[in-house]
PyMOL commands that place a pseudoatom at each C-alpha (Angstrom):
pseudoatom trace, name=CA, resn=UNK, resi=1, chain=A, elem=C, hetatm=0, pos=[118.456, 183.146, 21.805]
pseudoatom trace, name=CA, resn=UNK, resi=2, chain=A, elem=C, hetatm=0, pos=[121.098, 181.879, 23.834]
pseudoatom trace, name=CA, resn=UNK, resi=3, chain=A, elem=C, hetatm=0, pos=[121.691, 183.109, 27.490]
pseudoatom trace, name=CA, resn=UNK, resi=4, chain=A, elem=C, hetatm=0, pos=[124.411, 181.806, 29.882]
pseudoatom trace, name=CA, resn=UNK, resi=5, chain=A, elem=C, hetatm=0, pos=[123.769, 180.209, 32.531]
pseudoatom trace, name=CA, resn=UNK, resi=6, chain=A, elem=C, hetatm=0, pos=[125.629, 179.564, 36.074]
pseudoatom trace, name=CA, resn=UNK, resi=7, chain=A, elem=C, hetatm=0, pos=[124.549, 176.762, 38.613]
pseudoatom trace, name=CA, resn=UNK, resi=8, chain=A, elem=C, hetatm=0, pos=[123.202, 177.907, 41.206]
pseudoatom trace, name=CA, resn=UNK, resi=9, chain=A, elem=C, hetatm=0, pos=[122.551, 174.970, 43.140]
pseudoatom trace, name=CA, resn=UNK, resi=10, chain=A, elem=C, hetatm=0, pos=[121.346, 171.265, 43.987]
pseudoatom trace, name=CA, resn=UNK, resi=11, chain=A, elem=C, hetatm=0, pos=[117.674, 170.968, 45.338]
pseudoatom trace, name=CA, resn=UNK, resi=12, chain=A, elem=C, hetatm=0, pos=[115.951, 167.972, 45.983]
pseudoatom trace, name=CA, resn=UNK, resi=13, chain=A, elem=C, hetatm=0, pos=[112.214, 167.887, 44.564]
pseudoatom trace, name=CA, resn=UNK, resi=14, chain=A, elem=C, hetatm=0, pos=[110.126, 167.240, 47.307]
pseudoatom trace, name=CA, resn=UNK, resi=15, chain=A, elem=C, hetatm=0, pos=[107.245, 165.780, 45.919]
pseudoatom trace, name=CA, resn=UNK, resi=16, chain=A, elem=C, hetatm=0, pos=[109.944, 162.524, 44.270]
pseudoatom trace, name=CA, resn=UNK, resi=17, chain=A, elem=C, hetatm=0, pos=[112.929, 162.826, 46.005]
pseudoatom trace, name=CA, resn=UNK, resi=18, chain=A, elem=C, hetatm=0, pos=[114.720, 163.595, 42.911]
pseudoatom trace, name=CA, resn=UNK, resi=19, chain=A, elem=C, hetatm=0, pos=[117.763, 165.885, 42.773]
pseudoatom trace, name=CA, resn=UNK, resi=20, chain=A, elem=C, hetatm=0, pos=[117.372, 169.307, 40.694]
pseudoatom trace, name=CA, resn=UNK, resi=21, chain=A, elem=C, hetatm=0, pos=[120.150, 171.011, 39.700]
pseudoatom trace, name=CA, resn=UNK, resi=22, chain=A, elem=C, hetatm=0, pos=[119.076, 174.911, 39.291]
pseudoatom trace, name=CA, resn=UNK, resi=23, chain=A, elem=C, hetatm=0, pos=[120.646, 177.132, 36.613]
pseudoatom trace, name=CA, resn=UNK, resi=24, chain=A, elem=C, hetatm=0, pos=[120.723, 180.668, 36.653]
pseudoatom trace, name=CA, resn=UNK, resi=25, chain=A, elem=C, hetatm=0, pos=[121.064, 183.077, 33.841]
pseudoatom trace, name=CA, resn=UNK, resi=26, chain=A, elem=C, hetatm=0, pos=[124.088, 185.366, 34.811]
pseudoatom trace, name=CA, resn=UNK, resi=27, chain=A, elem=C, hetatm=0, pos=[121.962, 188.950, 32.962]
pseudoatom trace, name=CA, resn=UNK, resi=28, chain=A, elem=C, hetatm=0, pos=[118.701, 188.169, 35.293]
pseudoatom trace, name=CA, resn=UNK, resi=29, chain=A, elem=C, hetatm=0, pos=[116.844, 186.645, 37.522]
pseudoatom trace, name=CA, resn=UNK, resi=30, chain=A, elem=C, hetatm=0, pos=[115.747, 183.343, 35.242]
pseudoatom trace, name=CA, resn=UNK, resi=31, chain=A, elem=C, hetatm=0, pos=[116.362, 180.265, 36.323]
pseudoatom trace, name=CA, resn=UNK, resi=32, chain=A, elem=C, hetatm=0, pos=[115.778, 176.553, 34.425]
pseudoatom trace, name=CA, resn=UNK, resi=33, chain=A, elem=C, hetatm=0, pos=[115.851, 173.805, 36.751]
pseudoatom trace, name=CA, resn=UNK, resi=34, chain=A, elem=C, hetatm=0, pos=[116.491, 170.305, 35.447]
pseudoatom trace, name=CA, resn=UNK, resi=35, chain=A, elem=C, hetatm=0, pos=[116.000, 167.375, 37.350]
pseudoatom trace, name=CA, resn=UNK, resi=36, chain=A, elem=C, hetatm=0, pos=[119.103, 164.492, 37.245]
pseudoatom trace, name=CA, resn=UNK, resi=37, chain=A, elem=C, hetatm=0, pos=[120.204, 161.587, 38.580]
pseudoatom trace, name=CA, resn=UNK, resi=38, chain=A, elem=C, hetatm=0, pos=[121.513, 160.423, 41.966]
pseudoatom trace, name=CA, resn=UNK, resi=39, chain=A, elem=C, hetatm=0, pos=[124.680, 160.033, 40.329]
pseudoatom trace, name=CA, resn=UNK, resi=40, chain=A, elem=C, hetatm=0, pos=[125.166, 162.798, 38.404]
pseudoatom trace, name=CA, resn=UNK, resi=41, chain=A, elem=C, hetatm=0, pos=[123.999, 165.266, 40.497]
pseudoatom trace, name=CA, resn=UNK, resi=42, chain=A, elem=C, hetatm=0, pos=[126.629, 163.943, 43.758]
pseudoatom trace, name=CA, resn=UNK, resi=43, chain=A, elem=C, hetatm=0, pos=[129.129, 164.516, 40.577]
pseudoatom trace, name=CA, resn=UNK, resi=44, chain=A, elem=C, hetatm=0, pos=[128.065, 168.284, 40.073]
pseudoatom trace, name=CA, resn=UNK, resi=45, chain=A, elem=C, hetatm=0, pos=[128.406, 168.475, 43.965]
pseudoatom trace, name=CA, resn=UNK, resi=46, chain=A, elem=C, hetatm=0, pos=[131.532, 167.579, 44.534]
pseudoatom trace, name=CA, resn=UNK, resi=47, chain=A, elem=C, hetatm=0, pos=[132.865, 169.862, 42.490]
pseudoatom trace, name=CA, resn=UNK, resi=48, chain=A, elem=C, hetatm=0, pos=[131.181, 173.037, 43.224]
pseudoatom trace, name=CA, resn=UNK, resi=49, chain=A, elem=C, hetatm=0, pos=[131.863, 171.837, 46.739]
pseudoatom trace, name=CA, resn=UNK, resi=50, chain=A, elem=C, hetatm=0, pos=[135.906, 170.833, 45.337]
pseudoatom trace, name=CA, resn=UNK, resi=51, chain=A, elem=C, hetatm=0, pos=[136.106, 167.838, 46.517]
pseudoatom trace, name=CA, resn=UNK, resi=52, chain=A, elem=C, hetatm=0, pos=[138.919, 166.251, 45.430]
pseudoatom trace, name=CA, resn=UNK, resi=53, chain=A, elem=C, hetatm=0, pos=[137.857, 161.991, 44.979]
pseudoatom trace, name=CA, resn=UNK, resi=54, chain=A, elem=C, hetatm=0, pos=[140.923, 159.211, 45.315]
pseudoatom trace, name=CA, resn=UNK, resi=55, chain=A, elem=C, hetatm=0, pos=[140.670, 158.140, 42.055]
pseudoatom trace, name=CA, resn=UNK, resi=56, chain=A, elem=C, hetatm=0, pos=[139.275, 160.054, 39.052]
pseudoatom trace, name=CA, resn=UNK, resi=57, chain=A, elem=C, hetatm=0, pos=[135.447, 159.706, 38.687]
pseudoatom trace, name=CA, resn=UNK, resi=58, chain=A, elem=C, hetatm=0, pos=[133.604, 159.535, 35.526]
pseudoatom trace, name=CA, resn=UNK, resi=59, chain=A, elem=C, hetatm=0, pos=[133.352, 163.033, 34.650]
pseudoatom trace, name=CA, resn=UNK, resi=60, chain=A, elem=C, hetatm=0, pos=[137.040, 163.953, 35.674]
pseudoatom trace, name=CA, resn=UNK, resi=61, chain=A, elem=C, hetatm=0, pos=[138.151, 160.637, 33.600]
pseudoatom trace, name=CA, resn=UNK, resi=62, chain=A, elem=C, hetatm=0, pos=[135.856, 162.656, 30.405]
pseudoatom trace, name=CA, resn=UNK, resi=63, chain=A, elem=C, hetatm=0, pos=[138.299, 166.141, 31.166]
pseudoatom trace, name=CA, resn=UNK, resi=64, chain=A, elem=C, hetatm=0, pos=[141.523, 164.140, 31.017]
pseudoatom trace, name=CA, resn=UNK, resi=65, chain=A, elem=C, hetatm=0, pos=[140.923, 162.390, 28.448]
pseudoatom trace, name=CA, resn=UNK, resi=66, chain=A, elem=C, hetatm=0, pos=[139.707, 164.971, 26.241]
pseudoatom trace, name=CA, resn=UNK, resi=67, chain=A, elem=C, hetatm=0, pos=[142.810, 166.969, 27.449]
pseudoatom trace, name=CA, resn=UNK, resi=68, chain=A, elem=C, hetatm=0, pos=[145.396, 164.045, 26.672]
pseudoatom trace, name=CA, resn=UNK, resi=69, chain=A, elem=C, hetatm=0, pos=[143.686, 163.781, 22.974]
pseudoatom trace, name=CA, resn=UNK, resi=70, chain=A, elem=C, hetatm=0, pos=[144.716, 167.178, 22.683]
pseudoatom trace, name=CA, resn=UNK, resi=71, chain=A, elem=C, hetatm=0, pos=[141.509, 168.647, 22.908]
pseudoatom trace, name=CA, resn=UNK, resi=72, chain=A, elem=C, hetatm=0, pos=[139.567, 171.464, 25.016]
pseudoatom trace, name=CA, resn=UNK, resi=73, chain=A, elem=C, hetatm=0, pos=[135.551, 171.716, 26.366]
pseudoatom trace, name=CA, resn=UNK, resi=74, chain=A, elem=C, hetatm=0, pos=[134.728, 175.501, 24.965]
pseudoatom trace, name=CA, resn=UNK, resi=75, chain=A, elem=C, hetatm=0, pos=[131.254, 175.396, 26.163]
pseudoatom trace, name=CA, resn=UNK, resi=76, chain=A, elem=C, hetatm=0, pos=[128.258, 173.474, 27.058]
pseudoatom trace, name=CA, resn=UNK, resi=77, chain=A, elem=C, hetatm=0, pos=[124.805, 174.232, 25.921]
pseudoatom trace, name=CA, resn=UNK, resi=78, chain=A, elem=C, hetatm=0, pos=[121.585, 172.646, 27.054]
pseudoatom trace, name=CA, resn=UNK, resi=79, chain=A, elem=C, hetatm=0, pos=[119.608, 172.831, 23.919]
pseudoatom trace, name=CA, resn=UNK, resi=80, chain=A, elem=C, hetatm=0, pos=[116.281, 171.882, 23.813]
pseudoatom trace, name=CA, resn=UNK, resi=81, chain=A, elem=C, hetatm=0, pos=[113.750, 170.579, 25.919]
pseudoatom trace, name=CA, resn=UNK, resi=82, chain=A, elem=C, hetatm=0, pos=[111.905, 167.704, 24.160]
pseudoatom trace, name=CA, resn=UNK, resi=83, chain=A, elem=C, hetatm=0, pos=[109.000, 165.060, 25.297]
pseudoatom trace, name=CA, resn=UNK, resi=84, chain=A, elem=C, hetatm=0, pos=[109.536, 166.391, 29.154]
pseudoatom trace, name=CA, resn=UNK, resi=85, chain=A, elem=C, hetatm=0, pos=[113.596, 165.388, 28.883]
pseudoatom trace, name=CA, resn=UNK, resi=86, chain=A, elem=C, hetatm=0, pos=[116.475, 167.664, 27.893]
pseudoatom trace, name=CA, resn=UNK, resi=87, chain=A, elem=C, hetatm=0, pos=[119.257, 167.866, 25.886]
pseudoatom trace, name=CA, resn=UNK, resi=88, chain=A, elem=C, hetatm=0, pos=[122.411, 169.244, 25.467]
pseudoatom trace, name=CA, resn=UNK, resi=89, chain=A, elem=C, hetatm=0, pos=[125.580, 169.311, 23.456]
pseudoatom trace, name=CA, resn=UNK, resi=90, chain=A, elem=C, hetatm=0, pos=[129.186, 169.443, 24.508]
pseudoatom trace, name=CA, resn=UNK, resi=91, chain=A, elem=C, hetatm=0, pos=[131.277, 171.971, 22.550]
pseudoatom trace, name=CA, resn=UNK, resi=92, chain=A, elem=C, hetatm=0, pos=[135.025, 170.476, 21.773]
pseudoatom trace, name=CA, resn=UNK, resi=93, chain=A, elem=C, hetatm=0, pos=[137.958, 172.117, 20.448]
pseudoatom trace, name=CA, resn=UNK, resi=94, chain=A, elem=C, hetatm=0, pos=[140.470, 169.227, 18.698]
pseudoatom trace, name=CA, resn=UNK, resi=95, chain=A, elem=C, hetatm=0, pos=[143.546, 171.930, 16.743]
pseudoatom trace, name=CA, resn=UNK, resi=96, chain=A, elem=C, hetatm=0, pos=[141.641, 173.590, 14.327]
pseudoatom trace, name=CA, resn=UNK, resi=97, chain=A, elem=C, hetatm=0, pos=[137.955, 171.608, 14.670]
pseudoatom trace, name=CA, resn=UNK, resi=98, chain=A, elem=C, hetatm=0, pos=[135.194, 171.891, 16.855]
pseudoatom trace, name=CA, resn=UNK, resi=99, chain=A, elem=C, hetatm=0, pos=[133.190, 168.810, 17.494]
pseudoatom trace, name=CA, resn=UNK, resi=100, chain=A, elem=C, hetatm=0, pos=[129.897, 168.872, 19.145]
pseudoatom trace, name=CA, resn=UNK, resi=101, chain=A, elem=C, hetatm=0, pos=[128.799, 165.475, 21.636]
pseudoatom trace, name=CA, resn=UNK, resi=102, chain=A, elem=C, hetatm=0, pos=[125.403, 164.696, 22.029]
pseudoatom trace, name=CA, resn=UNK, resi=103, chain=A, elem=C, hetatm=0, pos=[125.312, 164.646, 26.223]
pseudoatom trace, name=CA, resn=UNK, resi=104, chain=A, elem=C, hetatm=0, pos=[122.923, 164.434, 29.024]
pseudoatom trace, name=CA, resn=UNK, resi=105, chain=A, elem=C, hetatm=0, pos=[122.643, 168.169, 30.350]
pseudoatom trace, name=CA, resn=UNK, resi=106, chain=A, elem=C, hetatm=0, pos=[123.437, 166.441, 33.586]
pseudoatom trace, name=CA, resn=UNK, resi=107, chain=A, elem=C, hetatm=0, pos=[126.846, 165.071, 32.163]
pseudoatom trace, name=CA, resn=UNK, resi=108, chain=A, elem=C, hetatm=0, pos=[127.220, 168.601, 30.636]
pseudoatom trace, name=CA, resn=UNK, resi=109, chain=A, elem=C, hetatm=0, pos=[127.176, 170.462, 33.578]
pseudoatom trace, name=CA, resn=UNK, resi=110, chain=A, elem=C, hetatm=0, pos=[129.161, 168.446, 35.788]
pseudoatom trace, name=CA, resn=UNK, resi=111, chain=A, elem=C, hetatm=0, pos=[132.057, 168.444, 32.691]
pseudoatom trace, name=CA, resn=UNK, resi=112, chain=A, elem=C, hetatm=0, pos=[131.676, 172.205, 32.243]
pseudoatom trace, name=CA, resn=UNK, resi=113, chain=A, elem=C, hetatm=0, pos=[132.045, 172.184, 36.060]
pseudoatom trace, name=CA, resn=UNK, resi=114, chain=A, elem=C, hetatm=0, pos=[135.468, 170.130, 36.034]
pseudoatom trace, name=CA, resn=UNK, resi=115, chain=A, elem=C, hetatm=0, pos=[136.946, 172.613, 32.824]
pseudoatom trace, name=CA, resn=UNK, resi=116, chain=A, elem=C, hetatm=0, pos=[135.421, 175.496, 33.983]
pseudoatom trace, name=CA, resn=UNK, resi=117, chain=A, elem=C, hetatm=0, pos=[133.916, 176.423, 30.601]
pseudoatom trace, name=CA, resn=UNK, resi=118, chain=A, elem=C, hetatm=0, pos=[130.634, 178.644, 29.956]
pseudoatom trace, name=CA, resn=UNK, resi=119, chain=A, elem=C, hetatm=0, pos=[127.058, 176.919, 29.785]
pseudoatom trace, name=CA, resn=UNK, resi=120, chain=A, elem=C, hetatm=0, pos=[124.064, 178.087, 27.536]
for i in range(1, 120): cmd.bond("trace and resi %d" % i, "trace and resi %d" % (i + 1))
show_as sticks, trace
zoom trace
């Protein structure tokens, strides 16, 4: 069963220091956290925070070019949870076909973020 999901934050795990990013499902009180990288999880911060960067980062250099290809992020969905690590799947829209991209959830979120798209 799919639920969407909104972020709900950054934490940092104090035991390791490592960033969380916390989703919450928008029909209760759930919440998945997932831990991430340094890296990605400053990307998912700057944008809730919109903070606009220089130059394009990583994840806003993903949205435009998926946007110049003609093509549009419907939805992200974190979909399984396997050997302690999680996955997800990016959702795209090219004319009349929707591809699906492997992705870190991480990656996922901070994209869905940027094209402010749905997450599962």
């Amino acid at each position: 069963m799919e639920r969407e999901v909104k972020v709900r934050g950054l934490l940092v795990d104090p035991t390791t220091n490592s960033p969380i990013v916390l989703l919450k499902d928008v029909k209760s009180e759930a919440m998945l956290p997932i831990w991430v990288g340094p890296f990605e999880a400053n990307s998912i911060a700057t944008e809730i925070e919109k903070v606009a960067p220089q130059r394009p980062m990583t994840h806003d250099l993903l949205r435009n070019a998926i946007r110049q290809l003609g093509g549009a992020v419907e939805r992200v969905t974190v979909t399984e949870l396997r050997d302690n690590t999680f996955y997800a799947l990016i959702e795209i829209r090219v004319r009349d076909e929707v591809v699906l991209v492997d992705a870190r959830p991480s990656d996922a979120i901070a994209l869905a973020l940027r094209v402010d798209c749905p997450i599962f």
